[in-house]
ROVOTOR-189678 format. One record per residue: y, z negated, x of N, C-alpha, C in turn. Coordinates in Angstrom, 2 decimals, decimal comma, always signed. Layout:
+---------+---------+---------+---------+---------+---------+---------+---------+---------+
:     n_Y :     n_Z :     n_X :    ca_Y :    ca_Z :    ca_X :     c_Y :     c_Z :     c_X :
+---------+---------+---------+---------+---------+---------+---------+---------+---------+
:       Y :       Z :       X :       Y :       Z :       X :       Y :       Z :       X :
...
+---------+---------+---------+---------+---------+---------+---------+---------+---------+
This chain:
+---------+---------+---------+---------+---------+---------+---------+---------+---------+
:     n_Y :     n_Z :     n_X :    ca_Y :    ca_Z :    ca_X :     c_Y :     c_Z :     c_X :
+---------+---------+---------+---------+---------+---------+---------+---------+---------+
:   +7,83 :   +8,93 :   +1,83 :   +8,03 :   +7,68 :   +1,13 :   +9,50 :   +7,30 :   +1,19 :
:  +10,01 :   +6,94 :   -0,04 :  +11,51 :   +6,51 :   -0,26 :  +11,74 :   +4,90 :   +0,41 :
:  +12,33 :   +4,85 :   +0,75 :  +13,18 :   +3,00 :   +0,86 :  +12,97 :   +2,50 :   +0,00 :
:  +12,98 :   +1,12 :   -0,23 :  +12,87 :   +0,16 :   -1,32 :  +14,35 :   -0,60 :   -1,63 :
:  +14,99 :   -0,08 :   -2,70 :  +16,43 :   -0,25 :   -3,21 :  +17,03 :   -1,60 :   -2,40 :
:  +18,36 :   -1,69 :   -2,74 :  +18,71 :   -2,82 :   -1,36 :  +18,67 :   -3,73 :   -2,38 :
:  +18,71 :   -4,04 :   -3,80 :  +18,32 :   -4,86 :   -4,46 :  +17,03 :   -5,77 :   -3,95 :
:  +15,74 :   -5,18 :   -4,22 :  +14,88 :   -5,64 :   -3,92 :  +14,61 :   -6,00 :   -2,65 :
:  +15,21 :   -5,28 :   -1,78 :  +15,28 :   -6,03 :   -0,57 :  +15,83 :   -6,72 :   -0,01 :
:  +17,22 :   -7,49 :   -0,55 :  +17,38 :   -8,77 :   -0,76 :  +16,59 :   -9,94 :   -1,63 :
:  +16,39 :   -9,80 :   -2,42 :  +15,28 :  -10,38 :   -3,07 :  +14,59 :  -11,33 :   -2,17 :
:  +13,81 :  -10,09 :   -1,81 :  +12,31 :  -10,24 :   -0,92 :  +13,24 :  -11,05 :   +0,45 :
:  +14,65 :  -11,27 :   +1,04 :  +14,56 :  -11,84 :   +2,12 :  +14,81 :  -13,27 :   +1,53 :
:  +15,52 :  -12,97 :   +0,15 :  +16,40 :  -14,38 :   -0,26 :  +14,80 :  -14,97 :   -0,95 :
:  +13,73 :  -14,73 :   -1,35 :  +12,66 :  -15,63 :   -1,36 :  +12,16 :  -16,40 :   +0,07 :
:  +12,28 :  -15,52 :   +1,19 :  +11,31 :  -16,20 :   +2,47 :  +12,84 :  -17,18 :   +2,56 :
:  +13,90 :  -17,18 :   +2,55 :  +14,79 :  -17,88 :   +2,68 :  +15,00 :  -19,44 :   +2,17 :
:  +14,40 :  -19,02 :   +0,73 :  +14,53 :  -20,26 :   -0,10 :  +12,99 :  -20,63 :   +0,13 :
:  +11,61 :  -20,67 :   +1,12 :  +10,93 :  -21,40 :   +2,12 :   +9,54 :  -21,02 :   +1,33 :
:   +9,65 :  -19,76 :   +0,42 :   +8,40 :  -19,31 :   -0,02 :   +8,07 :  -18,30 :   +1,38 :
:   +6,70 :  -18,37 :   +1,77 :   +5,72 :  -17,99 :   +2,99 :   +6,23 :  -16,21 :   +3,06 :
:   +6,03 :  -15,55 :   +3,94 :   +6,09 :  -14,27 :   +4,03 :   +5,27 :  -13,50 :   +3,65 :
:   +3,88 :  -14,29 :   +3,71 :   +2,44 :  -13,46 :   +3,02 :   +3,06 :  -13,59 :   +1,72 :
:   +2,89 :  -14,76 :   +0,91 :   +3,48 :  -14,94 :   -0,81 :   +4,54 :  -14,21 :   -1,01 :
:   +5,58 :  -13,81 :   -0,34 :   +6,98 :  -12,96 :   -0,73 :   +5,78 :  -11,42 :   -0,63 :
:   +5,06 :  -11,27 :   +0,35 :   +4,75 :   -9,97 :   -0,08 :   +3,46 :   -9,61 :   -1,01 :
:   +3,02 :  -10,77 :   -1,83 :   +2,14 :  -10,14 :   -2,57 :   +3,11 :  -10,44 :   -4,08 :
:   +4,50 :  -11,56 :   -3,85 :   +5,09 :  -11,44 :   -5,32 :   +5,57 :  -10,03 :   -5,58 :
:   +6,19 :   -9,31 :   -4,29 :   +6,74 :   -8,16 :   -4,61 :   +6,28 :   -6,95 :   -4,76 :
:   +4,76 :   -7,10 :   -4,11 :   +4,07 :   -5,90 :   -4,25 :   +4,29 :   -4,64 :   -2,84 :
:   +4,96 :   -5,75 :   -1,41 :   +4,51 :   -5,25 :   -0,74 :   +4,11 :   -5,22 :   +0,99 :
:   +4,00 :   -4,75 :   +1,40 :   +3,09 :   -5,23 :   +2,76 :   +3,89 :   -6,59 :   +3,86 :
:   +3,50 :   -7,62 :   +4,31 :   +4,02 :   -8,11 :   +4,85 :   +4,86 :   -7,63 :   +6,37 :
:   +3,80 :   -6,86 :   +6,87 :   +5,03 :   -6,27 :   +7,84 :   +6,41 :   -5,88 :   +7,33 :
:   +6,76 :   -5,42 :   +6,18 :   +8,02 :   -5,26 :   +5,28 :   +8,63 :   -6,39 :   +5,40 :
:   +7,87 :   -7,30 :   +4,96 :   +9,28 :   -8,73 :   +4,91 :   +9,66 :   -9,24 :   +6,07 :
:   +8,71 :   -9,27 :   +7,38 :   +9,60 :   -9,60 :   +8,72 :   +9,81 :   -8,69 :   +8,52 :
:  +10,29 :   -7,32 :   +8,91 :  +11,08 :   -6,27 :   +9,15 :  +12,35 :   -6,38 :   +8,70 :
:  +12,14 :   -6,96 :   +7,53 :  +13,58 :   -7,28 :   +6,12 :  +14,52 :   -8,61 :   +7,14 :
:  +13,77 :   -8,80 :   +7,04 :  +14,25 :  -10,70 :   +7,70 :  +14,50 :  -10,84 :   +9,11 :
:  +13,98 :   -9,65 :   +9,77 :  +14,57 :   -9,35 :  +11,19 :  +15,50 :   -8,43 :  +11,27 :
:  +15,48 :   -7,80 :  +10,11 :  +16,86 :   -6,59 :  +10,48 :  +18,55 :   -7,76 :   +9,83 :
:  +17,92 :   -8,56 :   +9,07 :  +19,31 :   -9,33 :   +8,56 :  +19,62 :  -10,23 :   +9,39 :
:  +19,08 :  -10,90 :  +10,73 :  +19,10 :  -11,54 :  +11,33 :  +19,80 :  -10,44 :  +12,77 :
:  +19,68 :   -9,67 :  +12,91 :  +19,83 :   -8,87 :  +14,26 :  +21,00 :   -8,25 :  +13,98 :
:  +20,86 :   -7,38 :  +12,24 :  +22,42 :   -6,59 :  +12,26 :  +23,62 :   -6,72 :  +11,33 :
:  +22,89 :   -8,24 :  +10,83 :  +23,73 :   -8,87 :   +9,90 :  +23,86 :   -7,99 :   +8,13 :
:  +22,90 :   -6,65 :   +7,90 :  +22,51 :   -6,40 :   +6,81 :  +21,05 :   -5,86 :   +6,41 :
:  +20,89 :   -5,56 :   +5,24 :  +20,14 :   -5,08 :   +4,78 :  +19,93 :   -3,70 :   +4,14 :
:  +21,18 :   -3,08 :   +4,77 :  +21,38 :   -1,49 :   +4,18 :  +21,11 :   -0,68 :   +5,15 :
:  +20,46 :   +0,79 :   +4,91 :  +19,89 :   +1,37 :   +5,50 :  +20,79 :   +2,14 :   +6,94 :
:  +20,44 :   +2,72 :   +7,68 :  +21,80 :   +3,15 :   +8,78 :  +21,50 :   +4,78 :   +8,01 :
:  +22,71 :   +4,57 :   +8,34 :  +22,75 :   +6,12 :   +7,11 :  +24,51 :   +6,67 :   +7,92 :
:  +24,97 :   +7,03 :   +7,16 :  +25,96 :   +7,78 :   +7,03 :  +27,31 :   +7,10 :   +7,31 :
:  +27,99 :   +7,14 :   +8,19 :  +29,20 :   +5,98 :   +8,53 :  +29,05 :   +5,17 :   +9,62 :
:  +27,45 :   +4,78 :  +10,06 :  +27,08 :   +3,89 :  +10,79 :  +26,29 :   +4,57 :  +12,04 :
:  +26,98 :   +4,03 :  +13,09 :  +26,52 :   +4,24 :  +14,41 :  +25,09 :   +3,54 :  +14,58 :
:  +24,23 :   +3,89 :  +16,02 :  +22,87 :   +3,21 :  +15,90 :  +23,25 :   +1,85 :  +16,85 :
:  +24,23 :   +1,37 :  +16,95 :  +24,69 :   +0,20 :  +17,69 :  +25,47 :   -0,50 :  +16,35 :
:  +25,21 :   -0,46 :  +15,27 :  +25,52 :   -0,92 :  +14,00 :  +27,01 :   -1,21 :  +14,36 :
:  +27,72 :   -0,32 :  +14,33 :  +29,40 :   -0,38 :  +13,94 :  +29,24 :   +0,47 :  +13,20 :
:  +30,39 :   +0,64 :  +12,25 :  +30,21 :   +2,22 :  +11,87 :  +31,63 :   +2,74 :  +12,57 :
:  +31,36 :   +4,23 :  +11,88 :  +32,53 :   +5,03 :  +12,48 :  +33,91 :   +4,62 :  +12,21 :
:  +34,28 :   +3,77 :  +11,05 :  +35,92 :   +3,94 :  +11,28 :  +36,18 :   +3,06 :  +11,83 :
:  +35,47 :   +1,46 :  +12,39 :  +35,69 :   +0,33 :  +12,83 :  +36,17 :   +1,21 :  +14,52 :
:  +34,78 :   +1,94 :  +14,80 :  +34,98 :   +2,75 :  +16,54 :  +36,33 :   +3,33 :  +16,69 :
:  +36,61 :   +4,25 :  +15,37 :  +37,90 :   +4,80 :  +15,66 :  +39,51 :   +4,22 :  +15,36 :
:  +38,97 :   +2,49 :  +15,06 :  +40,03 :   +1,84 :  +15,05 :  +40,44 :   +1,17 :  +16,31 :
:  +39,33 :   +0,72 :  +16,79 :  +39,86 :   -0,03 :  +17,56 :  +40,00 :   +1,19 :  +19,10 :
:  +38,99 :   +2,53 :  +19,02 :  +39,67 :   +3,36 :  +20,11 :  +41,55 :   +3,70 :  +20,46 :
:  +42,18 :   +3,90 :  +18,90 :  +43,21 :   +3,92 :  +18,63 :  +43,87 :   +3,05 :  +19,38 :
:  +43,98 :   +1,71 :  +19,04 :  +44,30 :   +0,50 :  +20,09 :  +44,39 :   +0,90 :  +20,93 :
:  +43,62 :   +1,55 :  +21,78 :  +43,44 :   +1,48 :  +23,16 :  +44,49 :   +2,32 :  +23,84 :
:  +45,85 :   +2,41 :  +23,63 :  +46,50 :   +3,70 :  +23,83 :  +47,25 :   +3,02 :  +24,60 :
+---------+---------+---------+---------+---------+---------+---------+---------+---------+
């Protein structure tokens, strides 16, 4: 199963945001409510909604921020 585009998954946080229920955000969008806390706890914890992929450490920095400020450290 693919991800659900970061489009729509802003969407789906910016509805529970603007104070529509989390059950109702997941039957407007068509999908499971465990999805929308998940959505709404990952924007709250790592400050986005994009997937950790490529660039990004699992302590949500990514790599060139680490190798900037290691630099500093000289």
């Amino acid at each position: 199963m693919s991800a659900y585009s970061l489009d729509l998954r802003e969407k789906i946080v910016e509805s529970v945001n603007k104070g529509v229920s989390k059950a109702e955000t997941a039957r407007r969008f068509g999908v499971h409510r465990a999805t929308v806390k998940r959505y709404c706890k990952q924007l709250d914890e790592r400050r986005t909604l994009q997937l950790r992929g490529e660039g990004e450490r699992s302590d949500g920095l990514s790599d060139a921020t680490t190798s900037l400020t290691q630099s500093k450290k000289i």
